[in-house]
Structure formats: structure tokens, C-alpha cells
C-alpha positions as CSV (number, residue, x, y, z in Angstrom):
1,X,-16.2,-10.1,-4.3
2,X,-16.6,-13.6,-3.7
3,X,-19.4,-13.9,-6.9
4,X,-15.9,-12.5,-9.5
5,X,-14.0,-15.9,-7.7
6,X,-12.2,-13.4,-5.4
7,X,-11.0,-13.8,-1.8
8,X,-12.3,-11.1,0.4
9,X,-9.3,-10.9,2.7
10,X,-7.3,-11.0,0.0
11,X,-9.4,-8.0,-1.7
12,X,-9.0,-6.0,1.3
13,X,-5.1,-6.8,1.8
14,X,-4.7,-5.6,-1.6
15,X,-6.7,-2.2,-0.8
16,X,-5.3,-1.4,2.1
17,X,-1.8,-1.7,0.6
18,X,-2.6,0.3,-2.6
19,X,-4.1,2.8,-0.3
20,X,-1.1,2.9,1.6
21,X,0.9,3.7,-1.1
22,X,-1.2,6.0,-2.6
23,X,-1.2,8.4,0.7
24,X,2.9,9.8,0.0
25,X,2.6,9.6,-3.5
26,X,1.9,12.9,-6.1
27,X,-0.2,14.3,-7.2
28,X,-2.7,13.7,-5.0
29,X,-1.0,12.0,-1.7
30,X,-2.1,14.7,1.2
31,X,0.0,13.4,3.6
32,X,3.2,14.9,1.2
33,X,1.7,18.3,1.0
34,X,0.7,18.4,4.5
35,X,4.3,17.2,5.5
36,X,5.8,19.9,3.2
37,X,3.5,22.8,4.5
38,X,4.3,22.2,8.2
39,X,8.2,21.5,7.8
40,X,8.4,24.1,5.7
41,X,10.4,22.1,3.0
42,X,10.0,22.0,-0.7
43,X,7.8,19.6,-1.8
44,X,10.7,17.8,-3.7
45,X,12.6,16.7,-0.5
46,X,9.4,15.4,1.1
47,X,8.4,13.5,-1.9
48,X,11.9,11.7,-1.9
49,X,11.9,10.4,1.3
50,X,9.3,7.9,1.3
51,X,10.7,6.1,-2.2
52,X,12.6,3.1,-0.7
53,X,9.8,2.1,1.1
54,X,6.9,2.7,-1.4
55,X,9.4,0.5,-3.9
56,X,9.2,-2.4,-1.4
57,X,5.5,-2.0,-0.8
58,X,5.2,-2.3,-4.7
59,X,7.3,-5.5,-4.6
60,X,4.9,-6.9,-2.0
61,X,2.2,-5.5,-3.7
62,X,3.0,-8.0,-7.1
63,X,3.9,-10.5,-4.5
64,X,0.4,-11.0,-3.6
65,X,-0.9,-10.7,-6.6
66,X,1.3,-13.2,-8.0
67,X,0.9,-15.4,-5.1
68,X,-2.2,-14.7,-3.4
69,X,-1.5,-17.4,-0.7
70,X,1.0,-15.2,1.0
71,X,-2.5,-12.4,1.9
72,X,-3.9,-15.4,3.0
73,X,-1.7,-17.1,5.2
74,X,-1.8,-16.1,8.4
75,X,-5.8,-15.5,8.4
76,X,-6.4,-19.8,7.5
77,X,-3.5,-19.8,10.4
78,X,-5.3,-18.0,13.1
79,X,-9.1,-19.6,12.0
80,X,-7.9,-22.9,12.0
């Protein structure tokens, strides 16, 4: 990443958040159907649940991209 001019920690804070909220998410997130199958609830009321916290993981997700200094912080904190 660093020949394209971008950070790699902030590359892989970006990842790691999209992939988080990816996981609960249709149609593919497995964790919501494999939550659904073993509660035995319709896939509806799993899917519901996890929306207040995917919206404020999408608020900090174009946070950082706005701002990439807040990804960044506390790594030039702990190396320096």
C-alpha cells in the first residue's frame, strides 16, 4: 500500500472494520444465518438486532476515512 501513498495501519484499520461490518450483514453475513438457525428465530429478528451498532461502526468508518489521523493515533503513540 505504501507505493498508492497509503498508510498500512491505516489500510488494515479500515479492513478490519469493513470486515466487521460485513460479518451481521445480508446477504452474505454467516454469522446472521448461523445465529438464526441455532435460536431458531426468523431471520428478520436476527438481522435487526445488530443495526444500532453497525450504524455507529459506519460513522466511524467515514470518520477515518475523513480523518485518517484518528486510525493512526494511538500506533505513533505507542512507537514513539
Amino acid at each position: 500500500m505504501k507505493p498508492l501513498g497509503i498508510d498500512p495501519i491505516h489500510f488494515g484499520v479500515v479492513m478490519v472494520i469493513n470486515m466487521e461490518l460485513a460479518l451481521p450483514t445480508p446477504p452474505v453475513g454467516p454469522e446472521s444465518f448461523v445465529i438464526a438457525r441455532h435460536l431458531a428465530h426468523a431471520l428478520a429478528e436476527v438481522v435487526a438486532q445488530p443495526l444500532p451498532s453497525s450504524c455507529s461502526m459506519l460513522g466511524l468508518l467515514l470518520m477515518i476515512h475523513i480523518r485518517s489521523a484518528i486510525s493512526l493515533w494511538l500506533p505513533r503513540l505507542l512507537m514513539h
